[in-house]
Residue, then its C-alpha position, 0 to 999 in steps of 0.5 A: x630903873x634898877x634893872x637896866x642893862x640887866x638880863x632877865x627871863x620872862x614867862x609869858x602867860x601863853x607859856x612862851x620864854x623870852x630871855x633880854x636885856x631890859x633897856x626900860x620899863x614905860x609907866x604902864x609896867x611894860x619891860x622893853x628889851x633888847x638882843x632878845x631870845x624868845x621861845x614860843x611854847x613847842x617852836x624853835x627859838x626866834x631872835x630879835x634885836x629888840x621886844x616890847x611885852x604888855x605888863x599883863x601878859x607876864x607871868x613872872x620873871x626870873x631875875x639875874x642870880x647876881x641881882x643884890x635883891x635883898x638891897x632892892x626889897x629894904x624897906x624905904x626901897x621904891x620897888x613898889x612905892x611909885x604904883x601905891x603898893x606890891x600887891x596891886x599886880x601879880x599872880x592871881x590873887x594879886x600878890x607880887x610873884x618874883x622869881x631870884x635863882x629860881x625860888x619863886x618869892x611871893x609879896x603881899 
């Protein structure tokens, strides 16, 4: 897993932002975190030792800025290569959204 140990901000589809250290991802594409900052949409941030969120409640998530993604995404990289392809999850029309120093990247 590549982005094990790494702090990383993930929107919610319900607009909330829960900001962790990513201790693993399960088979089904759920990231589990630790020392976990969450901000439910118009509350006051909440601190959690450790969140587990469902796959498909992401909307996206904003990767570390010191993230070497061009290595990540190089062709014989397996960033999607385990599910059968990029395109199988993501936004609404089913491209991949992935969001490095804040400039959405879309895969198709």
């Amino acid at each position: 897993m590549k982005l094990t140990n790494d702090t990383v901000t993930i929107e919610l589809k319900n607009g909330t932002i829960v900001s962790g250290t990513i201790t693993g991802v399960d088979m089904t594409m759920n990231p589990h975190l630790k020392t976990v900052k969450m901000t439910v949409k118009n509350k006051d941030p909440v601190t959690l030792d450790a969140l587990s969120i469902r796959g498909s409640n992401i909307r996206y998530f904003i990767l570390p800025d010191s993230l070497a993604l061009d290595t990540l995404l190089a062709p014989g990289a397996d960033a999607a290569g385990a599910r059968g392809g990029a395109d199988e999850a993501g936004s609404e029309d089913g491209a991949v959204v992935i969001r490095h120093a804040g400039v959405p990247l879309q895969l198709h």
